[in-house]
N, C-alpha and C positions, 0 to 999 in steps of 0.2 A: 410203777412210775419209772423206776431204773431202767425198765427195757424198751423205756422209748423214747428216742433222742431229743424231741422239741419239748417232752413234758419233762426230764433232765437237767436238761438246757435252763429252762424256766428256771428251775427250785434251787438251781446251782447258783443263778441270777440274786434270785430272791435272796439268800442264805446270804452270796456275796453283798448285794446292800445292804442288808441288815450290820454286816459286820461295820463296812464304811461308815454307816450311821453312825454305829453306837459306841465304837472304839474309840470316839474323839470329841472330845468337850469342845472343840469348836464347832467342829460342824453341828453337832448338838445344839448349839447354841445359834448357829445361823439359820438354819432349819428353825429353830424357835419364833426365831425372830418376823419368820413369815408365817406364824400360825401354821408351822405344821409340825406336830408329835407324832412319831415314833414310838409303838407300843418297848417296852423291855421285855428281854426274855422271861417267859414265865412258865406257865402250867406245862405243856407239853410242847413239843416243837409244831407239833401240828396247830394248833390252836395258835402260838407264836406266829406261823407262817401265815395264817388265814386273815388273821389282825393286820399286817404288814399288808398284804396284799390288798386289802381294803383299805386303807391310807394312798398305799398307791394307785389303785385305781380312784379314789375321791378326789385323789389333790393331782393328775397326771398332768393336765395343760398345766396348772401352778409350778410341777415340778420340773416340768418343760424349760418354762420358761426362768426358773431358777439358775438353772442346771447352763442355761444360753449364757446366763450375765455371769456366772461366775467364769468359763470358761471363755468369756470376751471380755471381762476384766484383766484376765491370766497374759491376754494376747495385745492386748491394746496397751 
């Protein structure tokens, strides 16, 4: 996977949301508040990753449009 730039790209992605998520009891907690959990790190990072990525792809429009209102809250 390291020697190839979009599958890189991705996992750097992933790893980075993951930490955005979980390093902040608020956003934890906003995130909650729309029904949507966030596995914690656990077993193995692979397994972590695989969990994560299925959240995100389940809830992608939902976090779409999450992702809209906080950043047009920020602005407005």
């Amino acid at each position: 996977a390291s020697s190839i730039a979009p599958v890189k790209i991705f996992f750097v992605n992933i790893d980075a949301f993951c930490t955005f998520t979980s390093n902040a009891t608020r956003r934890k907690a906003f995130l909650s508040s729309h029904n949507l959990e966030f596995p914690s790190p656990g077993d193995t990072r692979w397994y972590y990753r695989a969990r994560v990525i299925n959240v995100l792809y389940n809830n992608y429009e939902k976090l779409i449009e999450i992702f809209e209102n906080i950043v047009d809250s920020a602005t407005g």
